[in-house]
C-alpha positions in Angstrom: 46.6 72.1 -26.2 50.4 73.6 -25.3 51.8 72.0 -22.3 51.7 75.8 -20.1 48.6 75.5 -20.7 47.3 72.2 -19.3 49.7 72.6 -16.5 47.8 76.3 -15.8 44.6 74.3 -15.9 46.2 71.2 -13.8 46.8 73.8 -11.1 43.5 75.9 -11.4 41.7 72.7 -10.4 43.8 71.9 -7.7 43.6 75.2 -6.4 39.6 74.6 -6.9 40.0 71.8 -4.7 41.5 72.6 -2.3 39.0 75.5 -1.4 36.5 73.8 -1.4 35.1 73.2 2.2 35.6 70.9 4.2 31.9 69.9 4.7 31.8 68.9 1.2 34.6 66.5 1.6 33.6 65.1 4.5 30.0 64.1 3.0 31.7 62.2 0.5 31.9 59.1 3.0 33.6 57.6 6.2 32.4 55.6 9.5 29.2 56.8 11.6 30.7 58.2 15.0 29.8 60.1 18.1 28.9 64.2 18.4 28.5 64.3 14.6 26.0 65.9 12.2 24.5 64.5 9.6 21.3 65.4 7.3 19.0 62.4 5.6 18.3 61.9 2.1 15.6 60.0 0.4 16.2 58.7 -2.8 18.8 60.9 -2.7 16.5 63.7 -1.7 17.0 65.8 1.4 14.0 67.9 0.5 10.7 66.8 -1.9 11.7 63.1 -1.9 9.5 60.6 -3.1 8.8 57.2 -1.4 7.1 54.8 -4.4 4.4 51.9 -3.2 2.9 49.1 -4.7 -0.4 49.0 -3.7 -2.8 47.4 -6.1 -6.5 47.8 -5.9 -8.2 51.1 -5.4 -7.1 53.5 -3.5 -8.7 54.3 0.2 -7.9 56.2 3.1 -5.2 54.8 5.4 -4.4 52.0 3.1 -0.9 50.7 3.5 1.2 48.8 1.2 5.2 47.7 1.0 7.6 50.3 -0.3 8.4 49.6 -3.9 12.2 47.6 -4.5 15.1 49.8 -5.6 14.9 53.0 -3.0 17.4 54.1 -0.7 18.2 55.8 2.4 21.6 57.4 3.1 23.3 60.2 5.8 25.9 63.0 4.8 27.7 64.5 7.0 27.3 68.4 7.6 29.2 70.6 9.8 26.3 71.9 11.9 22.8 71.6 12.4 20.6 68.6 10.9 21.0 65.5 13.4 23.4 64.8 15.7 24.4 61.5 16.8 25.6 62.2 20.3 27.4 60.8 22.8 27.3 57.1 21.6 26.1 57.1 18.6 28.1 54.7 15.6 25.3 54.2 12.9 22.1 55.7 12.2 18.6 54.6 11.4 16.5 55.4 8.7 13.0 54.6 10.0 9.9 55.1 8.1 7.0 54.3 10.4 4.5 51.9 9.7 3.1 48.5 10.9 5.7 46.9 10.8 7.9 50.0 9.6 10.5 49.8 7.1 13.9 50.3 9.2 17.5 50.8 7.7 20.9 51.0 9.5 23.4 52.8 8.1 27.2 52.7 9.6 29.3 55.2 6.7 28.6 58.6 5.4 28.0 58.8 1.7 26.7 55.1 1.2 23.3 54.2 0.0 21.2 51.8 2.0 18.1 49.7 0.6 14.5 50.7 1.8 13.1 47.3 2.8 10.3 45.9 1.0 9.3 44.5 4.3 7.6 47.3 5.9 3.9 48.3 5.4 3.8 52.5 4.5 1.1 54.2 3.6 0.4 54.1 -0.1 -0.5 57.3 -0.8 0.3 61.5 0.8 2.4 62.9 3.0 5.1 61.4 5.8 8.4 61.5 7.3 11.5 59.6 7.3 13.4 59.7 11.0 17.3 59.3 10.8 18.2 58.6 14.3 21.3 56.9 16.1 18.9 54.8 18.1 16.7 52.6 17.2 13.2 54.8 17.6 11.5 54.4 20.3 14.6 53.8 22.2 16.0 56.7 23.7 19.6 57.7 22.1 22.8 58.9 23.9 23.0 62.1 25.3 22.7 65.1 22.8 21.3 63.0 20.0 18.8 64.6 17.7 16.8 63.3 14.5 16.9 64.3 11.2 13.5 64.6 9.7 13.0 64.5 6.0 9.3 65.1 4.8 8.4 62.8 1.9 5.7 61.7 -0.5 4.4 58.5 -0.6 3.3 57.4 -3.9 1.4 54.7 -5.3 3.1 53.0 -8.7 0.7 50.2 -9.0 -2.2 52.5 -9.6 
């Protein structure tokens, strides 16, 4: 490839880049802080995430069973709408209820946090992940607002 060239294409990219918005960049990572939006992810999943179980045995109604190792939680940070963290918020919770429920804190934009294996979920169906900047039940800072992602729960020891 000519040099012209490859500088032509040097510069297209960093044209690209530097158009692209600045939500995008600021998803990519950084500290948890007050009066910012964020969305949830699941698995990396905002939308139609999966939460695997190991639950062995037959199936019943309202059986629970621990989350299966290697998942993740994780918050980007969006312009608008989604959560907010309000007034005093500098991490967020992923909280998946249960008894006890699986809880993650989170303190940076962009980076993955492990599902404990800890919690008890239910093994199969529907449910919801809450990303708060409190610790649910607690109540949050003024103008905070969850992020809800709807999952699946989904048995793998079947």
């Amino acid at each position: 490839m000519s040099r012209p060239r490859i500088t032509l294409l040097a510069l297209a990219a960093a044209t690209a880049l530097a158009l692209l918005p600045g939500s995008l960049a600021a998803a990519s990572g950084g500290p948890i802080g007050p009066n910012q939006h964020f969305i949830g992810l699941v698995n990396g999943k905002h939308a139609g995430a999966v939460v695997y179980t190991v639950c062995p045995g037959p199936l019943s109604p309202g059986r629970t069973g621990p989350p299966a190792g290697g998942q993740t939680v994780e918050v980007l940070r969006v312009p608008k709408g989604g959560g907010d963290t309000g007034s005093t918020g500098t991490s967020v919770y992923a909280y998946i209820p249960g008894g006890p429920p699986a809880i993650t804190q989170l303190f940076d934009y962009g980076t993955p946090g492990a599902i404990p294996t800890t919690g008890r979920v239910p093994c199969n169906g529907p449910g919801t992940v809450y990303f708060s900047s409190c610790a649910l039940p607690q109540p949050c800072g003024a103008g905070a607002k969850t992020n809800d992602v709807a999952v699946k729960f989904e048995d793998i020891a079947v």
